[in-house]
C-alpha positions as protocol buffer text, in pm:
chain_id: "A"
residue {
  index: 1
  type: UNK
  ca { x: 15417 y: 10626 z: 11738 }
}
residue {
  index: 2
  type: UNK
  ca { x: 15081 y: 10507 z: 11596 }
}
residue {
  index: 3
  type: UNK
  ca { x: 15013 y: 10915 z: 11436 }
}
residue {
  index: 4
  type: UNK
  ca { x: 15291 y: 10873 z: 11305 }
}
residue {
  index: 5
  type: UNK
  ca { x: 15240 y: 10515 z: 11118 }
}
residue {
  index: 6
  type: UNK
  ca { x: 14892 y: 10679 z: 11030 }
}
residue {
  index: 7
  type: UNK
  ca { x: 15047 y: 11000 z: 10875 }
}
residue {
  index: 8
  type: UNK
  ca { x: 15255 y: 10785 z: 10666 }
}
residue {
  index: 9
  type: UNK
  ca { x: 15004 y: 10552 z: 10529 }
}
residue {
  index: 10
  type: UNK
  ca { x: 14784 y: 10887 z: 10464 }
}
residue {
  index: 11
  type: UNK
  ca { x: 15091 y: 11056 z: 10279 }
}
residue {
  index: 12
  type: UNK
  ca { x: 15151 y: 10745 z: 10113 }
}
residue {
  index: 13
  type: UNK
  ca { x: 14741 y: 10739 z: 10004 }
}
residue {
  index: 14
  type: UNK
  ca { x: 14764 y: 11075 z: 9911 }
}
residue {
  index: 15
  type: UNK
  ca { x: 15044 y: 11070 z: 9661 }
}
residue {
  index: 16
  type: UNK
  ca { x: 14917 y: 10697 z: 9498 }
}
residue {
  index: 17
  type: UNK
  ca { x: 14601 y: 10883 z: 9449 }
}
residue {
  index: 18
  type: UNK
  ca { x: 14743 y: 11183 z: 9331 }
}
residue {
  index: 19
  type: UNK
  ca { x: 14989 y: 10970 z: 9102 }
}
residue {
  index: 20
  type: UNK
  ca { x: 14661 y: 10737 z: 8988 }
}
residue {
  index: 21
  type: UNK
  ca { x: 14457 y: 11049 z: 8886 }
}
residue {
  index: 22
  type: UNK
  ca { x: 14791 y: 11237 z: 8689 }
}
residue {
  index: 23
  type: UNK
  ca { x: 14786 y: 10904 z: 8490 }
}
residue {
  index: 24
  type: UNK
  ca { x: 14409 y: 10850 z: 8447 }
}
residue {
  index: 25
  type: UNK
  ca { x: 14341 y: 11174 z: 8321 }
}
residue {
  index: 26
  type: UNK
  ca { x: 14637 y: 11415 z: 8221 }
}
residue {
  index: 27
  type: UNK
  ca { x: 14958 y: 11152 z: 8145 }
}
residue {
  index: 28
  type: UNK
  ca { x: 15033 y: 10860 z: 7934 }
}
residue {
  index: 29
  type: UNK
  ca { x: 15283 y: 10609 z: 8025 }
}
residue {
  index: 30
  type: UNK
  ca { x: 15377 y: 10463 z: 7695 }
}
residue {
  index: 31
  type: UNK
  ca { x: 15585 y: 10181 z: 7577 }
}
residue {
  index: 32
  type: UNK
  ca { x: 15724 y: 10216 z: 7160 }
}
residue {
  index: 33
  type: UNK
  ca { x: 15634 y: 9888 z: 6985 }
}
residue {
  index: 34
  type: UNK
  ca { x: 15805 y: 9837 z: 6715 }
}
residue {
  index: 35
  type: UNK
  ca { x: 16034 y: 10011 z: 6441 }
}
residue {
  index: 36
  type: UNK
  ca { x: 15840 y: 10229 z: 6233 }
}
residue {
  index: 37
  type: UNK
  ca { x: 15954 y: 10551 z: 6386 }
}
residue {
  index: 38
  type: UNK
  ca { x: 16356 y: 10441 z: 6385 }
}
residue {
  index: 39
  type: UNK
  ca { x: 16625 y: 10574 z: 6468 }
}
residue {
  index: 40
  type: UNK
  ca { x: 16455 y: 10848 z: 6630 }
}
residue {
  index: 41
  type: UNK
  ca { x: 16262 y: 10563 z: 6844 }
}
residue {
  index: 42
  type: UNK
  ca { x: 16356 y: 10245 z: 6904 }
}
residue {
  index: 43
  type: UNK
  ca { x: 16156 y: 9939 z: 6980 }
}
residue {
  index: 44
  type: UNK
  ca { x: 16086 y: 9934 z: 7347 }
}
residue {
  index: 45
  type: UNK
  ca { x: 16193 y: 10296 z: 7441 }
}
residue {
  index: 46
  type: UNK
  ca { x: 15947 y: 10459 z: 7708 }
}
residue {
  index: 47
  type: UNK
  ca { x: 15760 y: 10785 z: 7658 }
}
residue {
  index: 48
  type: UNK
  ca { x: 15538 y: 10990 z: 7862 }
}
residue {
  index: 49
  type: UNK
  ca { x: 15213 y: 11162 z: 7670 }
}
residue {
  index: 50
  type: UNK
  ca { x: 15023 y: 11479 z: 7797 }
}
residue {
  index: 51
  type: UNK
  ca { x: 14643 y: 11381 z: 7721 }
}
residue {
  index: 52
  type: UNK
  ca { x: 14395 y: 11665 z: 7562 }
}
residue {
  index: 53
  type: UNK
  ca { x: 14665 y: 11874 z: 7470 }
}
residue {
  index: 54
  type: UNK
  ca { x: 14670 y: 12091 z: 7157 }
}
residue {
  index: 55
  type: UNK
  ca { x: 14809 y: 11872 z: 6831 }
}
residue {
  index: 56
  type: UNK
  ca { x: 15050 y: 12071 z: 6618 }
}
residue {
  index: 57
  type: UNK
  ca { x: 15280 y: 11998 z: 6296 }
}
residue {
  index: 58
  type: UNK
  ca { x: 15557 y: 11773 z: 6348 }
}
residue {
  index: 59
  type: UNK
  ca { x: 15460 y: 11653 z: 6707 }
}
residue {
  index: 60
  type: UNK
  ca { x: 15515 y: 11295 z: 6800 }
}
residue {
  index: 61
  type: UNK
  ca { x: 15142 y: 11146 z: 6916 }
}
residue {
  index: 62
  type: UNK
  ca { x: 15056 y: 10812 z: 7026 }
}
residue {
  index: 63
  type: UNK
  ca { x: 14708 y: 10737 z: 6866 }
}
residue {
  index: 64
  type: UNK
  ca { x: 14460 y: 10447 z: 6865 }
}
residue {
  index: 65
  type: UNK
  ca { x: 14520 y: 10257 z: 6489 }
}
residue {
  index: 66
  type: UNK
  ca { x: 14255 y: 9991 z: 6374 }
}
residue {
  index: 67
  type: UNK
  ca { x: 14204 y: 9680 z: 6574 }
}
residue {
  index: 68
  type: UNK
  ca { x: 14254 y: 9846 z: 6863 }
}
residue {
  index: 69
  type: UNK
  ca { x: 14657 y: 9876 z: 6826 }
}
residue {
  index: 70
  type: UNK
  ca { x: 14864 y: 10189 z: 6979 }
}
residue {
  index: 71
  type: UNK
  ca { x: 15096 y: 10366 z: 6716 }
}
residue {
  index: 72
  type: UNK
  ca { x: 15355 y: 10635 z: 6769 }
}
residue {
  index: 73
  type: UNK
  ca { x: 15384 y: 10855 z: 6438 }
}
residue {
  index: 74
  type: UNK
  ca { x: 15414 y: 11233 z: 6333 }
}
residue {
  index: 75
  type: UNK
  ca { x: 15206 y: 11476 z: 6268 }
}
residue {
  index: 76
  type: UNK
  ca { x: 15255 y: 11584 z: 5943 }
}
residue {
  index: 77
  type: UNK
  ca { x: 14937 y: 11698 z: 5787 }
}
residue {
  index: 78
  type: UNK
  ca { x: 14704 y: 11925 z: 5997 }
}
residue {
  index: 79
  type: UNK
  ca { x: 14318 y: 11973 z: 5888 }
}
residue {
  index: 80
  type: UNK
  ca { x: 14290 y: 12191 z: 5570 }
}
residue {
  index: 81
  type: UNK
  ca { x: 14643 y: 12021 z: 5474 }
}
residue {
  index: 82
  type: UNK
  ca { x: 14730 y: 11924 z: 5106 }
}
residue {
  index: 83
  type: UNK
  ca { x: 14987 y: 11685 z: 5156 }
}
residue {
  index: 84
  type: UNK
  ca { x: 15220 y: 11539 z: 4812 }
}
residue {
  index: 85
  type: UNK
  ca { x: 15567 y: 11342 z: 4825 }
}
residue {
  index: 86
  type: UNK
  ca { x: 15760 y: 11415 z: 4495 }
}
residue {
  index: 87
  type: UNK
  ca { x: 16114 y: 11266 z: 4505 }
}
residue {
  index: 88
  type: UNK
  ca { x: 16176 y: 11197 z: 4834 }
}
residue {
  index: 89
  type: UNK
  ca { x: 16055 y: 11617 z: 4899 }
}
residue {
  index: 90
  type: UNK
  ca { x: 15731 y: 11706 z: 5137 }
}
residue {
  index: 91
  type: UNK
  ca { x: 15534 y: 11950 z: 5003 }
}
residue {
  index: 92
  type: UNK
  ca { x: 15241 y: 12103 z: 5249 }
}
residue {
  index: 93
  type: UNK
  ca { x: 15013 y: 12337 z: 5009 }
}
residue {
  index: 94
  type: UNK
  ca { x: 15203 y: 12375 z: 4793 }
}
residue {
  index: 95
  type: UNK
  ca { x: 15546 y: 12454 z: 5015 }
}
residue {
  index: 96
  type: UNK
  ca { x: 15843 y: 12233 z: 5002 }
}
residue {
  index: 97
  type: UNK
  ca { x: 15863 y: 12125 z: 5375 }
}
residue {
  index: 98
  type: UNK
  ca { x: 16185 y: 12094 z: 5558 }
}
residue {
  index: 99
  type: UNK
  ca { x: 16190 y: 11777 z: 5778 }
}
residue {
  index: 100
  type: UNK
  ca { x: 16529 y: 11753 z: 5957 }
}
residue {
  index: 101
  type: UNK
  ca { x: 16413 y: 11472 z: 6178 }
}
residue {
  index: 102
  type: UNK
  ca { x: 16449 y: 11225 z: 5899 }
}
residue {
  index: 103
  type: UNK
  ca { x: 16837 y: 11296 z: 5818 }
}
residue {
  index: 104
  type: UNK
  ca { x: 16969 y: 11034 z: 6023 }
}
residue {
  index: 105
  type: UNK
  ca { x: 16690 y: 10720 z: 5905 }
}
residue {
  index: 106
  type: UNK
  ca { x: 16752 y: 10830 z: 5531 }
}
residue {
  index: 107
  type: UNK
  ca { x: 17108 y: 10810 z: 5588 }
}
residue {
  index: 108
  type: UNK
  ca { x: 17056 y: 10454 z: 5744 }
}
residue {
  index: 109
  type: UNK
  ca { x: 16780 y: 10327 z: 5606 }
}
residue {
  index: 110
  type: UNK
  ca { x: 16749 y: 10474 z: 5222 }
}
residue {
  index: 111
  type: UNK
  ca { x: 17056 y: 10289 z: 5021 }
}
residue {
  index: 112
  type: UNK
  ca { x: 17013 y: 10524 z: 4755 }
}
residue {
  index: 113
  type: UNK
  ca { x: 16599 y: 10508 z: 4670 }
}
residue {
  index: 114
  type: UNK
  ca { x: 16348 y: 10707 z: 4749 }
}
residue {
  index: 115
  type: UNK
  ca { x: 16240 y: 10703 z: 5139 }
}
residue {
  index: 116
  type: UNK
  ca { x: 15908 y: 10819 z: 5109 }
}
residue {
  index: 117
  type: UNK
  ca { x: 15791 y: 10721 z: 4767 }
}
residue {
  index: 118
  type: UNK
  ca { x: 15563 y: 10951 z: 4610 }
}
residue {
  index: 119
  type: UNK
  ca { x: 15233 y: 11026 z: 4669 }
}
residue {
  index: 120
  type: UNK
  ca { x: 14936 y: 11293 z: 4675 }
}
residue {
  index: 121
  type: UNK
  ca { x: 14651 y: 11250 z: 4894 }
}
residue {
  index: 122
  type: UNK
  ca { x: 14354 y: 11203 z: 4662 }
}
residue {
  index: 123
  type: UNK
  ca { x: 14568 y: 10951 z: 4491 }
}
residue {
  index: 124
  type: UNK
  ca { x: 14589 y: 10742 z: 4814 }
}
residue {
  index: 125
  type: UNK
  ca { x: 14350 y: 10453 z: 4831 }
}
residue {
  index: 126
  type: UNK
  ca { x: 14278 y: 10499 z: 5198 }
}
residue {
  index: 127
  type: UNK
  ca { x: 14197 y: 10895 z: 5181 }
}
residue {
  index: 128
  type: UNK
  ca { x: 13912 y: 10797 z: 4885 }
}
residue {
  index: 129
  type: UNK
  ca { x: 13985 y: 11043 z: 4672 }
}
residue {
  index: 130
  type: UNK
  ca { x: 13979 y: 11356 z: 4975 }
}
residue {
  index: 131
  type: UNK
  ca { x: 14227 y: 11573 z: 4870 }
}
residue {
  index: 132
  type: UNK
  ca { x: 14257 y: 11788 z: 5188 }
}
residue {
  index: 133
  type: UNK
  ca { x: 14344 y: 11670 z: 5552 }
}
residue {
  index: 134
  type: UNK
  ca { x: 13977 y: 11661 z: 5689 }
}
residue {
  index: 135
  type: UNK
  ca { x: 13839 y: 11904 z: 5969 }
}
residue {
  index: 136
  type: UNK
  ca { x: 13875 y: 11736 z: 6280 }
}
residue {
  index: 137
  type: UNK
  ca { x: 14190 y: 11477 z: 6127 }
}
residue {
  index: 138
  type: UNK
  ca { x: 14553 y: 11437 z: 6091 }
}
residue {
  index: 139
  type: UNK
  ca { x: 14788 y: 11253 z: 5814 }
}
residue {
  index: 140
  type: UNK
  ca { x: 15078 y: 11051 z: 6022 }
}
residue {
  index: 141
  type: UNK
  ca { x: 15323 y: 10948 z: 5922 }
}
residue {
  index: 142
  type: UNK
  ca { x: 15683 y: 10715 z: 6120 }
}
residue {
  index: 143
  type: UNK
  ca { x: 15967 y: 10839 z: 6054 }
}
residue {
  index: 144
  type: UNK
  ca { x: 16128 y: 10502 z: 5951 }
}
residue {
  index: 145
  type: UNK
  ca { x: 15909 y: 10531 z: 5619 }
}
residue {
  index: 146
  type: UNK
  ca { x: 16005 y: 10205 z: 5448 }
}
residue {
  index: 147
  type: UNK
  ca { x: 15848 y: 9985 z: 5713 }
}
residue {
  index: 148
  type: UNK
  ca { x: 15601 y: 10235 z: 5886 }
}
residue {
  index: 149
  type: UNK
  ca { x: 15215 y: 10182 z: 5874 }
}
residue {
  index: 150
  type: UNK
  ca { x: 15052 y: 10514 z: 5895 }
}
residue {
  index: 151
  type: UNK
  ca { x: 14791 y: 10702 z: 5743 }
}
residue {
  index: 152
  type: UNK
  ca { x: 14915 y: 10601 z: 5388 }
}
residue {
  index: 153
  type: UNK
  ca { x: 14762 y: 10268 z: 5486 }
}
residue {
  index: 154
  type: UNK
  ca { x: 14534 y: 10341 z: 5756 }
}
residue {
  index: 155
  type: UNK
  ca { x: 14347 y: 10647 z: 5631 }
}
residue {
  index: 156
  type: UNK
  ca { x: 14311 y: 10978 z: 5836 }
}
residue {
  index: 157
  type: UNK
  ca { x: 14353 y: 11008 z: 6189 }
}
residue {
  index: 158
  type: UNK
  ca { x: 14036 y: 11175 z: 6392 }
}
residue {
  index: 159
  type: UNK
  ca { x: 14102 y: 11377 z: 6670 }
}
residue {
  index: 160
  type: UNK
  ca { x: 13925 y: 11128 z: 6939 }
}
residue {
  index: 161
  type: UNK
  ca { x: 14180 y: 10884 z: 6833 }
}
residue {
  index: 162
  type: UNK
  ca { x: 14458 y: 11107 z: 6962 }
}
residue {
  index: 163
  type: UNK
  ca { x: 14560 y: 10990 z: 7268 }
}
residue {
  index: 164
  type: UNK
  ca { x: 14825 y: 11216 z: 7426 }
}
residue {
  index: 165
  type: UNK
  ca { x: 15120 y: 11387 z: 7250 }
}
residue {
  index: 166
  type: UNK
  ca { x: 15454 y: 11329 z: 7361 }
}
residue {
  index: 167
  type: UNK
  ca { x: 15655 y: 11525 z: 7558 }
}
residue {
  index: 168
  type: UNK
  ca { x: 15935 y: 11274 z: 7713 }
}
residue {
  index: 169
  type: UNK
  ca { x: 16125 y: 10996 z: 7649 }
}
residue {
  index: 170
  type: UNK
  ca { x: 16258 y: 10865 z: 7983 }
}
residue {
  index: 171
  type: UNK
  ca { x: 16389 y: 10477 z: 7938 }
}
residue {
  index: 172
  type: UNK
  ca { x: 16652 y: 10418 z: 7814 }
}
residue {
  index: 173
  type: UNK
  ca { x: 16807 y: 10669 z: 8067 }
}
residue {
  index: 174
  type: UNK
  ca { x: 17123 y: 10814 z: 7835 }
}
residue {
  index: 175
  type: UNK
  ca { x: 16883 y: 10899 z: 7540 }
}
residue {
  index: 176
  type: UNK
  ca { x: 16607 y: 11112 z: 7816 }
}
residue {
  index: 177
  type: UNK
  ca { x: 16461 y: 11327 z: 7591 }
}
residue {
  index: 178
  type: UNK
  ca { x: 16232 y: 11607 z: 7614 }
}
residue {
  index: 179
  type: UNK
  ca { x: 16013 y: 11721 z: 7304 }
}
C-alpha cells in the first residue's frame, strides 16, 4: 500500500507542476471585466490566452491598459496600418474593411447613429499626430464601440503589453467557444 499512496502523491505533483508551469508560461486564465466588447463578450465570461503567440488582424488579445488594468479588445490595426472610420465604414490603407463581428452589437446597440464615429489616426489626440500604426504596436479597438476604451483613448498598444491572444472561451459552458 504505501508505493502506492507515494505514486499518487507523485502523479498528483507531477500534473500540479505541469498544470503550474502551462499557466506560468504558455496559458492565460482570464476573466472579461466589463462590457466594452458586448455581445460578443459578456461581463464575467472566462477565456483562456496562449502567451507569445503571433498577433494577427482581427484577433481577440487581452493586453495590459494604463494603471495597470487588463482589457480584452481587437486587433484591428497592425504596424504599418493607416486606420480611418468614415460613416460607420473601416477603412485599412485605404481598403474598406469588412468586420462581420460587429453585426449583432450594431444591431443592439446603434439605434440608428453611427457606432464607431469617425476618425483618422493622426487626427486622434492619443496617436499625436502618427499617422501609421507604429512598428512594434497595435490599434484596439471593443467591439461594443459606444462604451469601449481602447486605443482611441489610450494610444497605441506595444507589443510587450500583449499578454496572450485568445483562443477559448470556456465559462459560461453553452456559449464554449473556440477562436
Amino acid at each position: 500500500m504505501p508505493k502506492i499512496i507515494s505514486q499518487t502523491i507523485f502523479i498528483g505533483l507531477f500534473f500540479m507542476t505541469l498544470f503550474y508551469l502551462l499557466f506560468t508560461f504558455i496559458l492565460s486564465n482570464d476573466v472579461v471585466s466589463g462590457i466594452s466588447m458586448q455581445p460578443n463578450f459578456e461581463d464575467r465570461d472566462r477565456v483562456i490566452s496562449v502567451k507569445h503567440t503571433e498577433v494577427k488582424r482581427n484577433d481577440i488579445v487581452i493586453l495590459k491598459a494604463p494603471h495597470r488594468a487588463l482589457y480584452i479588445k481587437r486587433v484591428i490595426g497592425m504596424p504599418g496600418d493607416r486606420i480611418k472610420f468614415k460613416n460607420d465604414v473601416l477603412y485599412i490603407n485605404n481598403q474598406k474593411t469588412a468586420e462581420p463581428y460587429l453585426t449583432e452589437g450594431k444591431r443592439l446597440y446603434a439605434n440608428g447613429a453611427l457606432y464607431t464615429s469617425d476618425f483618422t489616426l493622426d487626427k486622434l489626440q492619443v496617436t499625436h499626430g502618427i499617422a501609421k500604426v507604429p512598428q512594434d504596436s497595435y490599434f484596439v479597438m471593443g467591439d461594443h464601440r459606444n462604451v469601449s476604451r481602447d486605443s482611441r483613448e489610450i494610444g497605441y498598444v506595444s507589443k510587450d503589453k500583449i499578454i496572450g491572444v485568445v483562443k477559448l472561451r470556456y465559462w459560461p459552458l453553452q456559449k464554449i467557444t473556440t477562436y
